[in-house]
C-alpha positions as CSV (number, residue, x, y, z in Angstrom):
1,X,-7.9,4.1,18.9
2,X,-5.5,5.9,21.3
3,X,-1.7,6.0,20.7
4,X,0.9,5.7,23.8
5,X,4.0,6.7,24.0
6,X,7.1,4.8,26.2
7,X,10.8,5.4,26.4
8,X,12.6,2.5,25.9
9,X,13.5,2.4,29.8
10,X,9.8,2.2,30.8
11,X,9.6,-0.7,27.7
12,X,11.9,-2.4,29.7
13,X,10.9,-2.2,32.8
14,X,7.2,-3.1,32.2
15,X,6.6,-5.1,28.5
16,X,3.5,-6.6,30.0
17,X,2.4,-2.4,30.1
18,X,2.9,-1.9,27.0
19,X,1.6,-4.7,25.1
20,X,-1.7,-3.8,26.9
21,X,-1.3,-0.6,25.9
22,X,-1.2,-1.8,22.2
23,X,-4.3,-3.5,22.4
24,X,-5.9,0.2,22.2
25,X,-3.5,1.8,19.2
26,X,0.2,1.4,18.3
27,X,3.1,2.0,20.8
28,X,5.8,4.8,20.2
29,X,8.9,4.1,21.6
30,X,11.1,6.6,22.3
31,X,15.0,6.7,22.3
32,X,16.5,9.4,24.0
33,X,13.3,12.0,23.3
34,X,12.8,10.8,19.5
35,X,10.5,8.4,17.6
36,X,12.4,5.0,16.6
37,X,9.9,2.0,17.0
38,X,6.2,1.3,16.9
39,X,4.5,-1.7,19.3
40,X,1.5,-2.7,17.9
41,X,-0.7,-5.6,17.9
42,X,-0.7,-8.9,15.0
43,X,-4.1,-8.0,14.0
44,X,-3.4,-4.3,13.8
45,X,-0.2,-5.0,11.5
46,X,-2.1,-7.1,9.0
47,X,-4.9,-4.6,8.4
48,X,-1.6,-1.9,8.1
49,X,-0.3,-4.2,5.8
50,X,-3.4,-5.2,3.8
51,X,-3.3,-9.0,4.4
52,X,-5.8,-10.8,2.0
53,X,-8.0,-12.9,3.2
54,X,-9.3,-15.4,1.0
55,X,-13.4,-16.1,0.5
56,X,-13.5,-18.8,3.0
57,X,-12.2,-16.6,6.2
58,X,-13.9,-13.1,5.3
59,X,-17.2,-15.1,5.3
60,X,-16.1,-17.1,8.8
61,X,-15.6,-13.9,10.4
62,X,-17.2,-14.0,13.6
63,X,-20.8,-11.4,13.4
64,X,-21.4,-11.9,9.7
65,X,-23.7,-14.9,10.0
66,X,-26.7,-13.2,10.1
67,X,-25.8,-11.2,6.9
68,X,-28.2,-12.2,4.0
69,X,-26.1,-12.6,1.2
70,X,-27.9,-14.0,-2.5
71,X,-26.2,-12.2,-5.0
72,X,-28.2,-12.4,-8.3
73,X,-27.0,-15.7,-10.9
74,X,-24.6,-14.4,-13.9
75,X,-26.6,-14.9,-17.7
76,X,-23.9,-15.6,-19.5
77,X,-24.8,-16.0,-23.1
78,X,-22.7,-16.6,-26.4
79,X,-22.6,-15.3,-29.8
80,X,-21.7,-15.9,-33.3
81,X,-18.2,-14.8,-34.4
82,X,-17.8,-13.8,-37.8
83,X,-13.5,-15.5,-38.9
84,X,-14.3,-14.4,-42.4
């Protein structure tokens, strides 16, 4: 994963560039020679931001279906409690 760098002019003048260049790491946009925003794709920003996935999507992820998965079945088992 590569980062880029663009002055806000050359944001300007070519978006289409940049969002291509976010496909392969985030975007630093410059103003006036300094850091002051980051392009980067959806799917980049929600593992940045840790989105949760809930069961049903991680195991819909595309490649996984040929992942064995059989965990081994809980024993749960009770006992006596003493309220004496």
């Amino acid at each position: 994963m590569g980062m880029t760098s663009l002055t806000s002019r050359e944001l300007n003048h070519d978006v289409s560039k940049a969002k291509k260049a976010a496909e392969d790491g985030p975007v630093v946009i410059t103003d006036r020679g300094r850091p002051s925003h980051v392009l980067m794709t959806y799917e980049q920003f929600e593992r940045l931001t840790g989105k949760r996935r809930n069961l049903i999507e991680a195991l819909s992820m595309p490649g996984l279906s040929g992942i064995d998965f059989d965990p081994p079945r809980s024993v749960i088992s009770t006992r006596e409690v003493d309220l004496s």
